[in-house]
TORVOMI-822769 format. One line per 4 residues: number of its first residue (from 1); for each residue x, y, z of N, C-alpha, C, O, CB. Coordinates in pm, whole numbers. Each point is the difference from the previous one (the first is absolute). Glycine has a CB too. Example, Ala and Ser with C-alpha at 12.3 -4.5 7.8 and 13.67 -1.06 7.14 Angstrom:
<atoms>
1> 1319:-569:780:-89:119:0:90:120:0:104:-2:66:-293:-115:59 ~ 154:222:-197:82:119:6:-77:109:73:51:111:17:67:-174:-232
</atoms>
This chain:
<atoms>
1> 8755:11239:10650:108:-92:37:99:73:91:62:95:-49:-89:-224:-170 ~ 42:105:311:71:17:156:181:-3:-47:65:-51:-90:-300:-118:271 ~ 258:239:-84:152:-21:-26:61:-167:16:80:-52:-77:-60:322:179 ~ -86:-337:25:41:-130:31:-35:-92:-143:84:-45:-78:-132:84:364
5> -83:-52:-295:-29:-36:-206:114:12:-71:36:-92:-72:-259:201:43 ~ 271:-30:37:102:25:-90:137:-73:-4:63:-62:-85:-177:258:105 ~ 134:-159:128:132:-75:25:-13:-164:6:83:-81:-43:-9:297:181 ~ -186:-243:-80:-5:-136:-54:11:-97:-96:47:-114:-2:-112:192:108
9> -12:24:-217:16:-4:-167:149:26:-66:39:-38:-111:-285:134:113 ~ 307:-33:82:140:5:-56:82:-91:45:84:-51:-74:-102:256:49 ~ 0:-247:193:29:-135:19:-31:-129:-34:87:-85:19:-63:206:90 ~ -113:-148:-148:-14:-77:-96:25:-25:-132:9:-112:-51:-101:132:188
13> 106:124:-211:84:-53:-132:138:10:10:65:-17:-103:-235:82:-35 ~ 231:-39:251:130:-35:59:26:-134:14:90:-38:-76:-100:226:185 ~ -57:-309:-9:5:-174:-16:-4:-33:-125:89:-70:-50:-204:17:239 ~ -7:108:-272:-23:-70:-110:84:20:-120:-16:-86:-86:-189:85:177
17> 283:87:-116:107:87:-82:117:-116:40:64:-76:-74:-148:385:98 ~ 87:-297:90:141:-70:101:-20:-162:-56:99:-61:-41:-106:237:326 ~ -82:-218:-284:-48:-166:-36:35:33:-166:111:-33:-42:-359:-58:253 ~ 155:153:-296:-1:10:-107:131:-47:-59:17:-109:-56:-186:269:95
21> 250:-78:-24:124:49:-79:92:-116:86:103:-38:-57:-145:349:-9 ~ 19:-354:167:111:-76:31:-26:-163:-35:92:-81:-8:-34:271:195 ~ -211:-225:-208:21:-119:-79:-124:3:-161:-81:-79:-47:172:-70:336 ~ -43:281:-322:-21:-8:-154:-180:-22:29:-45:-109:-34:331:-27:-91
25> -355:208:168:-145:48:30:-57:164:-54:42:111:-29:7:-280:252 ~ -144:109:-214:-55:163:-20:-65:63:99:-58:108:-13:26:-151:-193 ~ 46:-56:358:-73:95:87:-166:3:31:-43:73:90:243:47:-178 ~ -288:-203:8:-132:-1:35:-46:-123:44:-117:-8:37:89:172:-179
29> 133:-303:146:-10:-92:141:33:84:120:-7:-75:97:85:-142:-215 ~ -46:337:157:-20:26:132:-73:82:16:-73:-15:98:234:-42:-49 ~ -182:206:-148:-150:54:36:-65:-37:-29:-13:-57:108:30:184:-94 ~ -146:-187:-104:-85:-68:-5:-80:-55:154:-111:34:40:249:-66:-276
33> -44:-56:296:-40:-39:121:-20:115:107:-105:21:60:218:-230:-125 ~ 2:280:78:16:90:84:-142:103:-43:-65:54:89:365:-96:-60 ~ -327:55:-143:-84:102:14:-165:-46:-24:-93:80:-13:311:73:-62 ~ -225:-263:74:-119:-89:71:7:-10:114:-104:-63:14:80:-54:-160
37> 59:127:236:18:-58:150:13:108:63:-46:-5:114:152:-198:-140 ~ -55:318:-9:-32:101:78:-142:116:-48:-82:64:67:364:-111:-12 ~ -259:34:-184:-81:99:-44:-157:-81:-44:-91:67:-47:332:97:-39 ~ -251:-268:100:-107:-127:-39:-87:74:-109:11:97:-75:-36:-235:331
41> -79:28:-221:-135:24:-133:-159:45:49:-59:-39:101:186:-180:-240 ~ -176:312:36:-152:71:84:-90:-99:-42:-112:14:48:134:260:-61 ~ -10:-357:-51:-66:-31:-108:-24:-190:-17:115:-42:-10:0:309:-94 ~ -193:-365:99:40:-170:-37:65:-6:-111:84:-88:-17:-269:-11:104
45> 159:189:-180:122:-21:-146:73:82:2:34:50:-107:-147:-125:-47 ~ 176:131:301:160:41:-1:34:70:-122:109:-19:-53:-42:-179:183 ~ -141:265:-171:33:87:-146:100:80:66:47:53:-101:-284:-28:-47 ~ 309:24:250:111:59:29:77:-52:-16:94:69:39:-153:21:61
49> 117:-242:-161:96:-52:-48:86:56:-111:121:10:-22:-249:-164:108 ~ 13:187:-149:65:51:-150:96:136:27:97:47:-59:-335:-135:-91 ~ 164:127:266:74:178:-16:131:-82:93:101:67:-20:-351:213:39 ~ 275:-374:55:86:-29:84:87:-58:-134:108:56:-15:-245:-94:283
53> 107:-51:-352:54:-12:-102:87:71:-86:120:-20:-18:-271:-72:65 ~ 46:211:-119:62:66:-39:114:102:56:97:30:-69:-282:-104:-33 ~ 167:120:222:110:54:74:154:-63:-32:101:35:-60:-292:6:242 ~ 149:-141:-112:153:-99:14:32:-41:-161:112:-40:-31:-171:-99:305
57> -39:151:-364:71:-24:-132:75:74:-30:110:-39:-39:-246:-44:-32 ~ 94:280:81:85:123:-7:127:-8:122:114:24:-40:-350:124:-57 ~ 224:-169:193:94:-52:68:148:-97:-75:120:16:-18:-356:5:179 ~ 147:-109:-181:99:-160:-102:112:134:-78:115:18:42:-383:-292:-162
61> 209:352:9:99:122:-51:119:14:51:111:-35:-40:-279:148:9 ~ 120:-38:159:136:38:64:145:-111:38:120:-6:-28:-316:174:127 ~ 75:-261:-4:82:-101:35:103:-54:-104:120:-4:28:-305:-39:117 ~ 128:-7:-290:77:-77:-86:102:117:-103:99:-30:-67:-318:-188:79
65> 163:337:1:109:90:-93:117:44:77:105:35:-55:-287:60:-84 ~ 161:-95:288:95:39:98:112:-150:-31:116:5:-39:-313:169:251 ~ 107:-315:-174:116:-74:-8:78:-38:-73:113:-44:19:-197:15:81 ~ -19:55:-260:95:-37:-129:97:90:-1:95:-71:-31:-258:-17:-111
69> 195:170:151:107:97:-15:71:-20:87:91:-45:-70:-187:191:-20 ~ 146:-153:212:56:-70:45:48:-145:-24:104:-47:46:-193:210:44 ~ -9:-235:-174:89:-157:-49:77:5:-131:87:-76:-39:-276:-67:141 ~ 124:276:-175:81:49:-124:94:-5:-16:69:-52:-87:-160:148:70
73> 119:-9:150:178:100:13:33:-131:76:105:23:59:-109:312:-15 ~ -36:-456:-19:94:-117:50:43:-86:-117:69:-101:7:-187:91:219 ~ 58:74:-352:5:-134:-101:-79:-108:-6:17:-98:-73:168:142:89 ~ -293:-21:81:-85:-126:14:-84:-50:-101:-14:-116:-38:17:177:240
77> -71:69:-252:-110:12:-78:61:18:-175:72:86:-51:-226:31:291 ~ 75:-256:-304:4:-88:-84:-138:77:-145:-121:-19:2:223:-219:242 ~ 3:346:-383:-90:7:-25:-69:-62:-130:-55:81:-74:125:77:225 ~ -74:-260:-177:13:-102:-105:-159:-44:72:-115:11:-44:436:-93:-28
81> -267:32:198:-120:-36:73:-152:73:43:-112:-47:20:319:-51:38 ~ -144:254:-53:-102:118:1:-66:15:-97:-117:35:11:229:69:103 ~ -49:-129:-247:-83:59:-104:-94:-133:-23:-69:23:-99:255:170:-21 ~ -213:-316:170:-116:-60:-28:-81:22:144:-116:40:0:221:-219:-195
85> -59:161:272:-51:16:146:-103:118:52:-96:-20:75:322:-79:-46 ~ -182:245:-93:-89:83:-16:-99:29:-41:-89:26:81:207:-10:-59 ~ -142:-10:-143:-127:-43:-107:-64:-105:74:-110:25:47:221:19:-283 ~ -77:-124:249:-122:-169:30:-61:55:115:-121:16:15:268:-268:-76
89> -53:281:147:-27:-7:201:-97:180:-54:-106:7:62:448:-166:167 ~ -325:246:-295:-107:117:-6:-120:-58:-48:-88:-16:85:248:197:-132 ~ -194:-230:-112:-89:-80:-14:-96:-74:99:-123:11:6:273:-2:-158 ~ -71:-83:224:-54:-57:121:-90:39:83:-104:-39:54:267:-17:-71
93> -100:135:12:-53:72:137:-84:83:-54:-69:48:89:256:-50:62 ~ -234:66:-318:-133:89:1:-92:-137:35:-67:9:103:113:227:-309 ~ -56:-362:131:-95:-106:12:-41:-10:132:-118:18:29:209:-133:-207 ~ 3:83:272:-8:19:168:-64:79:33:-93:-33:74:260:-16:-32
97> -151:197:-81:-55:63:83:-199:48:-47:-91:54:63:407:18:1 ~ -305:-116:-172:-111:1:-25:-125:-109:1:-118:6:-35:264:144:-51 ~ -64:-246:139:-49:-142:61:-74:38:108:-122:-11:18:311:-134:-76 ~ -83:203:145:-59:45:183:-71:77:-30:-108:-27:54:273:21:105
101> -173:108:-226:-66:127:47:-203:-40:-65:-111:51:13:423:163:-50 ~ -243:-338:-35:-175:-47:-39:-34:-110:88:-50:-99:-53:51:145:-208 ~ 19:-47:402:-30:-105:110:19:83:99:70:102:4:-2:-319:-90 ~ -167:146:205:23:52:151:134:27:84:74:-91:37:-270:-27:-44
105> 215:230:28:137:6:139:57:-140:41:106:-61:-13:-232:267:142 ~ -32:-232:-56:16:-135:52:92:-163:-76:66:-95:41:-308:234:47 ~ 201:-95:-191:45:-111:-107:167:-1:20:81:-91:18:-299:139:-218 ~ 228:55:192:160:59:-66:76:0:162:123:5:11:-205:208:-273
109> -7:-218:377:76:14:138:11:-187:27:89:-66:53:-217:365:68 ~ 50:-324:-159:-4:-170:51:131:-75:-118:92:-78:25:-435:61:56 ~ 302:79:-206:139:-59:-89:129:47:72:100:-71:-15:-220:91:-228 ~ 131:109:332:135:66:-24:41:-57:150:118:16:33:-154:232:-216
113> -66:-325:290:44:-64:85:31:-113:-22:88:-57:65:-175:174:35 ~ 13:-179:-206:82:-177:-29:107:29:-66:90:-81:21:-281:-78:-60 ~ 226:272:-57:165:14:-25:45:29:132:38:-111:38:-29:210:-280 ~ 6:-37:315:112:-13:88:10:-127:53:118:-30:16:-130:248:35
117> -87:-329:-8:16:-115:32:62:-107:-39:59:-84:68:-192:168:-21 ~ 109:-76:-218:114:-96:-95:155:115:49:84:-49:75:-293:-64:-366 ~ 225:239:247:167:64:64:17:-70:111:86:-87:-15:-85:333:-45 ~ -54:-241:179:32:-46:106:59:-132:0:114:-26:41:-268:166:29
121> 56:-236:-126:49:-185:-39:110:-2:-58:84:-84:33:-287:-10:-84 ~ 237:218:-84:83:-27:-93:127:75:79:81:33:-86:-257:-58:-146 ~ 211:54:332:80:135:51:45:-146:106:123:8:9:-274:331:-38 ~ 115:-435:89:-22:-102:99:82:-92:-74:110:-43:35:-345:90:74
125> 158:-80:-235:85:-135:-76:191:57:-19:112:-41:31:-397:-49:-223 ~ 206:236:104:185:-18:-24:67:52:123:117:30:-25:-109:22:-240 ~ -38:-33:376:103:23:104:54:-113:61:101:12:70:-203:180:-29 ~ 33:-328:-62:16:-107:64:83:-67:-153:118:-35:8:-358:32:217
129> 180:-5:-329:49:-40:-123:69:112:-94:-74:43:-88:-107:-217:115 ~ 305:225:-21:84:123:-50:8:4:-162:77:-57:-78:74:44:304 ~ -278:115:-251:-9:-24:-174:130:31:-37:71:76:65:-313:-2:-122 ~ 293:-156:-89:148:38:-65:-40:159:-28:-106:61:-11:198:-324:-128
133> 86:305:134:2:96:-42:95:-28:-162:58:-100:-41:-106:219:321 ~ 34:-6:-327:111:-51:-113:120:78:-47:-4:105:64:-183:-205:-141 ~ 287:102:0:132:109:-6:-64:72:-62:-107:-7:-60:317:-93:55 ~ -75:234:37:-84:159:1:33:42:-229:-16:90:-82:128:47:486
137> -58:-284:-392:13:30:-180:-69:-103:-56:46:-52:-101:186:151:80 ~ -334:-139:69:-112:-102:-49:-48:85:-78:-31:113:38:-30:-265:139 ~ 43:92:-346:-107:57:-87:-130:29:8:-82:-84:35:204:1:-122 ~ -155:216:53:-125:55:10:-123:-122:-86:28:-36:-114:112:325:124
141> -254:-335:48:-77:-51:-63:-87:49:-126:-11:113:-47:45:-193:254 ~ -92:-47:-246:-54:75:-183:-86:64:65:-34:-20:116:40:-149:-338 ~ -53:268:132:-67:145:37:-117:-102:-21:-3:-30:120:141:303:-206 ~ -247:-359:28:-108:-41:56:-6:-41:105:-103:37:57:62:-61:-211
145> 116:-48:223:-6:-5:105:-45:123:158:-77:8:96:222:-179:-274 ~ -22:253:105:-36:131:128:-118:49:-64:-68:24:99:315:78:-8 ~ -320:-71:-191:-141:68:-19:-98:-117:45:-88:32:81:154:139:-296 ~ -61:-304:172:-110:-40:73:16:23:186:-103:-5:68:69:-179:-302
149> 144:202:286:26:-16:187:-49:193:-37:-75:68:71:374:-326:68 ~ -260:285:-212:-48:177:21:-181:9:-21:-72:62:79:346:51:-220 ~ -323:-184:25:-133:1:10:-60:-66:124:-96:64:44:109:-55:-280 ~ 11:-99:291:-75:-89:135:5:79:63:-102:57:39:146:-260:-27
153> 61:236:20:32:129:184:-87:123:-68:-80:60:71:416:-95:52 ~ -324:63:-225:-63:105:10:-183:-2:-12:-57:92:58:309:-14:-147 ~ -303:-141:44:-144:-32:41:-71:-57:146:-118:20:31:159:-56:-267 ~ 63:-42:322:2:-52:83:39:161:78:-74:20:97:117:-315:-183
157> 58:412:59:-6:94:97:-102:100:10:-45:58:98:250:-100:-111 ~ -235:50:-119:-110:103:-62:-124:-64:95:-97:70:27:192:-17:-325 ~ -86:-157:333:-167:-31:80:-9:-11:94:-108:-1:58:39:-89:-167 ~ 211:74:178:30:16:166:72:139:59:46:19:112:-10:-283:-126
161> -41:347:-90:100:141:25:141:-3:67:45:73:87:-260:30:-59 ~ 261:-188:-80:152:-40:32:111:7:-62:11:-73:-99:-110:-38:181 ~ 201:190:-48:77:19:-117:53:-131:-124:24:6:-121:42:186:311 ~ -63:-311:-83:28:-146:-106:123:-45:38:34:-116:-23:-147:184:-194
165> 216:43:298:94:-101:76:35:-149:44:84:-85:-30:-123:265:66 ~ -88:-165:67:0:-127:59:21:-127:-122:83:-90:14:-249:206:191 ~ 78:-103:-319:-28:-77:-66:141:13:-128:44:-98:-59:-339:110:157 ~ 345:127:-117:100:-57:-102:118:-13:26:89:-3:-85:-197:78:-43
169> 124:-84:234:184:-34:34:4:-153:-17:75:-63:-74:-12:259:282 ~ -179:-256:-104:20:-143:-21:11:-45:-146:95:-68:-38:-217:41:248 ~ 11:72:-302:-9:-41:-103:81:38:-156:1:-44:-115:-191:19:279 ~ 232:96:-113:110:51:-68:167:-83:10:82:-27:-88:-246:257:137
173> 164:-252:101:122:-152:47:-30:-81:-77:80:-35:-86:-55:28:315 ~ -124:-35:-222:-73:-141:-74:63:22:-148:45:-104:-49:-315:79:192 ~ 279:126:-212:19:22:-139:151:-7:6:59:19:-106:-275:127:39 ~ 311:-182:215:121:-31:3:105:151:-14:121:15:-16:-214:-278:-87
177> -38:373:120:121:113:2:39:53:144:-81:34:86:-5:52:-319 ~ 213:-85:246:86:76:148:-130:36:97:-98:53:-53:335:95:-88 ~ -239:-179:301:-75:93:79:-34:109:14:-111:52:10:163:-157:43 ~ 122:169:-53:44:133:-8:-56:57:-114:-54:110:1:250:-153:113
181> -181:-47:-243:-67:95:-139:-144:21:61:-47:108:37:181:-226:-282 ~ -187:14:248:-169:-7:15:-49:88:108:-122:9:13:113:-250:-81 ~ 85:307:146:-37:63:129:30:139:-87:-56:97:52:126:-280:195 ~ -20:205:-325:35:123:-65:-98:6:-148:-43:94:-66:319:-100:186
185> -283:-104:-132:-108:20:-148:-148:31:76:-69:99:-27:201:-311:-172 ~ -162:127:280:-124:30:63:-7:159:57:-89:68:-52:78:-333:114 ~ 93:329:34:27:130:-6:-58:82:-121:-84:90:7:278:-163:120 ~ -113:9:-275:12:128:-70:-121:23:-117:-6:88:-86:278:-107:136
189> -369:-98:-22:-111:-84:-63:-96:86:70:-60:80:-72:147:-340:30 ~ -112:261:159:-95:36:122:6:143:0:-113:22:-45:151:-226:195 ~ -7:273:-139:-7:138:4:-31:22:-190:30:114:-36:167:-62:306 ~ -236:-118:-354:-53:100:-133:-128:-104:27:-95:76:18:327:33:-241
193> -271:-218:232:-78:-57:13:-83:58:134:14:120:-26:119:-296:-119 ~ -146:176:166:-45:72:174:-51:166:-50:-99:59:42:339:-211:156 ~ -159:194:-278:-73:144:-51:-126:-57:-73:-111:-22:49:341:186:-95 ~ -204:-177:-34:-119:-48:-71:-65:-100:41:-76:-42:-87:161:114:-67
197> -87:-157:300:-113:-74:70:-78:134:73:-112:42:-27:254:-308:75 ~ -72:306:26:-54:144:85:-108:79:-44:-104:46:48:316:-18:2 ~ -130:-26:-197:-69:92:-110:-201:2:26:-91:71:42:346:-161:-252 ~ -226:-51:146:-109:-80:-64:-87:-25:154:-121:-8:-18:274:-130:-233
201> -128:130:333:-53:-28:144:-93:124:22:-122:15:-2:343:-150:103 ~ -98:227:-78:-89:190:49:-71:-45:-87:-82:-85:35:223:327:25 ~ -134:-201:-207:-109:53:-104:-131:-78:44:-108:58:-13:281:-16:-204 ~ -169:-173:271:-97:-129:22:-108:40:110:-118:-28:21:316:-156:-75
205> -74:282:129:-80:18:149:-153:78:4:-88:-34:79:345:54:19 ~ -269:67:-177:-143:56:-22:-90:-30:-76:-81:85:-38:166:46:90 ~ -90:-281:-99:-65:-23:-24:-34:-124:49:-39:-79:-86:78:234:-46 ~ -35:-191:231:0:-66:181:-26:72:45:18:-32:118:116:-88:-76
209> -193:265:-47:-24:83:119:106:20:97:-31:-24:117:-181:-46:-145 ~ 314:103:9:83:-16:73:126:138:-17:21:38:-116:-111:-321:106 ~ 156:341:108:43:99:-76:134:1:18:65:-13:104:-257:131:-99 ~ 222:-102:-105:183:43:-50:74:64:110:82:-67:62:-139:130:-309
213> 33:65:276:58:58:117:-7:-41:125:94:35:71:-121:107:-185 ~ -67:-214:168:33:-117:125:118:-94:-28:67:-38:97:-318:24:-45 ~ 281:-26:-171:110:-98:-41:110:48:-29:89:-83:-19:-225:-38:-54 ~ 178:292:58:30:71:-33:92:25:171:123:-2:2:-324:53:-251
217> 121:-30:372:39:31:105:35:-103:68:44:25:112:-151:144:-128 ~ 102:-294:-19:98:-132:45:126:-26:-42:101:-38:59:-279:-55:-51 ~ 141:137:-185:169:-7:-50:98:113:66:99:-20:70:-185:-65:-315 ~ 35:199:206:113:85:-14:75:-35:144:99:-67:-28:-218:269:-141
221> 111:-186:284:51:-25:106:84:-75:9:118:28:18:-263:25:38 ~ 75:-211:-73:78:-145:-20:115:45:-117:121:-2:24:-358:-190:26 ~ 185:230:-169:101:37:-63:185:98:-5:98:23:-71:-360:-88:28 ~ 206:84:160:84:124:37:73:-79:116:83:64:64:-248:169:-131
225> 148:-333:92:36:-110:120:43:-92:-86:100:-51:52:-266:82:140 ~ 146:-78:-291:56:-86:-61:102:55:-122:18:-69:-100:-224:-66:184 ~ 256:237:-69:79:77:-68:178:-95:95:84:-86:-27:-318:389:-35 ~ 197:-206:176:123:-68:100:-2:-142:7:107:-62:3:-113:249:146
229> -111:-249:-145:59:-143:-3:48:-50:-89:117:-38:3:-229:4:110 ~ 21:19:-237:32:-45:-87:206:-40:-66:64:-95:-45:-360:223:51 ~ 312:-12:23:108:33:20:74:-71:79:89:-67:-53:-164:237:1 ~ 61:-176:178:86:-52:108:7:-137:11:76:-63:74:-121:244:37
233> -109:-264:-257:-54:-112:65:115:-63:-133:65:-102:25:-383:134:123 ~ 333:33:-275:86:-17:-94:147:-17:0:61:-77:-75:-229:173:16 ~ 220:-18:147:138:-45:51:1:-131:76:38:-104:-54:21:341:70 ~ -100:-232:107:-38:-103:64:18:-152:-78:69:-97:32:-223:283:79
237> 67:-167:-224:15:-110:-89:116:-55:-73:-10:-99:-72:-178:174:65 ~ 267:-29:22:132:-36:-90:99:-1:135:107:59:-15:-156:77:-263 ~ 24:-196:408:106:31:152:-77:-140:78:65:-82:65:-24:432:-27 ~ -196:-357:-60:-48:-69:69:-28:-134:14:-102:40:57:70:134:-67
241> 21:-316:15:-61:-115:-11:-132:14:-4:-38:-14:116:204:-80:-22 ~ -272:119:-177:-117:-39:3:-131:-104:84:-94:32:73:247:52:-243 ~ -107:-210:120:-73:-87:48:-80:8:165:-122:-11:12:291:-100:-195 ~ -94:128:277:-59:-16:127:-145:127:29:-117:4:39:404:-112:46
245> -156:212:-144:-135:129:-31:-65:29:-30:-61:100:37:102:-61:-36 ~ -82:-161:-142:-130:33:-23:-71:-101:51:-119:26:18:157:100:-199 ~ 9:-260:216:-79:-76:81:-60:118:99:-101:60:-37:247:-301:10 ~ -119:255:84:-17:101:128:-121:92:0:-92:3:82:337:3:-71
249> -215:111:-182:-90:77:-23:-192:-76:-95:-114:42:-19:411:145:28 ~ -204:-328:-42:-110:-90:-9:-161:-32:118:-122:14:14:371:-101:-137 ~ -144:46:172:-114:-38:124:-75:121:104:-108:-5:59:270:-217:-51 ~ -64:326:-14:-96:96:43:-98:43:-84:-113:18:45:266:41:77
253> -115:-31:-283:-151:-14:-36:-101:-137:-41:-115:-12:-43:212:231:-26 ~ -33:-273:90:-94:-145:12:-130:65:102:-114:13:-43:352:-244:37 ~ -195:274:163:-56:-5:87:-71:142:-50:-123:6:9:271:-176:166 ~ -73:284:-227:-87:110:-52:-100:-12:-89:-91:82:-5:257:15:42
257> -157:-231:-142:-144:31:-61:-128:-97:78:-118:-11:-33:253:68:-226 ~ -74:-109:354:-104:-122:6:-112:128:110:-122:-13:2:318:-316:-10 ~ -132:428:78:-41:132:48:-58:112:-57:-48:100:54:190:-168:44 ~ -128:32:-235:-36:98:-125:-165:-26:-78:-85:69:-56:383:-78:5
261> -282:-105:80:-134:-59:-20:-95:-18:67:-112:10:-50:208:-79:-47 ~ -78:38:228:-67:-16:75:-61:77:68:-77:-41:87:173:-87:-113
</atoms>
């Protein structure tokens, strides 16, 4: 791996850190694509998915422990809400990840392009239709509630190698708690959940024929790139208006996976 490899890899977990943390992501809606499209597949069952997978899951780590701490020290992060949210959304995600890793690349690349396609629709509706938000002293919901939204995202990330962002901020609103909380619970959810998706991924990889240390030399880089963003993407979030931006970062990957597949 070349010096340019490298820096690329660090630029890239620089965007994706930067996205992550600034609307409560973990960062593997943007590598995922990115590292299909440049780095593609040898193979019709794209078994390089998984190691592209697992990368950006060890990745998800950084991204979400960098931003929770930062929403901490804002007061954002809700822990009434953590202590069911954790457990379910880890759970989750061993089932997830042991879902994918017993199916084709392919399987898991064609699911992880029709998720971005519903984000995209759903990123469209509420920019045109402005989901409520609610006050920042709205009661925390009954804890079944957040373990069943913690179990879904997390089986649903465990099989698309995604930290579960995308999927628990919205659904976490829905349960009527603050943006701001949910952008900080998802944060502080995603980085212990994401260890132990990662986990369970590597260990998966050799026995796919597939090897750890190739997945090993995607993260660390990105990781080390998504250190600074993450960061930068977390402040950001508590200064910025959302909505238009992620419309925005929507549709470019709309157009990135339909390129990802093809």
């Amino acid at each position: 791996m070349d010096l340019t490899q490298i820096l690329f890899r660090v630029m890239l977990g620089v965007i994706a850190g930067s996205v992550g943390g600034l609307a409560g992501l973990g960062g593997s809606i943007i590598m995922i694509p990115a590292l299909a499209m440049f780095w593609g597949y040898k193979d019709d069952d794209k078994t390089e998915h998984h190691i592209y997978m697992a990368a950006a899951m060890a990745v998800n780590v950084v991204v979400a422990l960098s931003s929770s701490i930062l929403h901490a020290k804002k007061g954002a992060a809700r822990k009434d809400v953590l202590t069911s949210l954790i457990p379910s959304m880890a759970g989750g995600m061993i089932i997830g990840v042991l879902l994918s890793s017993g199916s084709k690349g392919g399987w898991s690349l064609f699911a992880f392009a029709g998720f971005i396609w519903l984000y995209c629709i759903y990123n469209i509706v509420t920019t045109i239709k402005k989901v409520p938000d609610y006050p920042e002293d709205n009661p925390s919901p009954p804890p079944w509630k957040i373990i069943t939204v913690g179990l879904i995202v997390g089986i649903i990330s465990g099989y698309l190698g995604i930290g579960g962002g995308i999927l628990l901020v919205p659904l976490l609103s829905l349960t009527k708690l603050p943006l701001r909380h949910a952008i900080a619970g998802s944060a502080g959810a995603m980085w212990i959940s994401s260890i132990v998706g990662a986990s369970m991924k590597f260990y998966t990889l050799p026995g796919l024929g597939l090897s750890m240390t190739e997945a090993l030399y995607f993260a660390l880089p990105m990781g080390a790139g998504a250190l600074v963003g993450a960061y930068l993407g977390a402040m950001l979030a508590h200064k910025l208006k959302l909505p238009h931006l992620k419309l925005i970062i929507a549709l470019i990957l709309g157009i990135a996976s339909v390129r990802m597949i093809s």
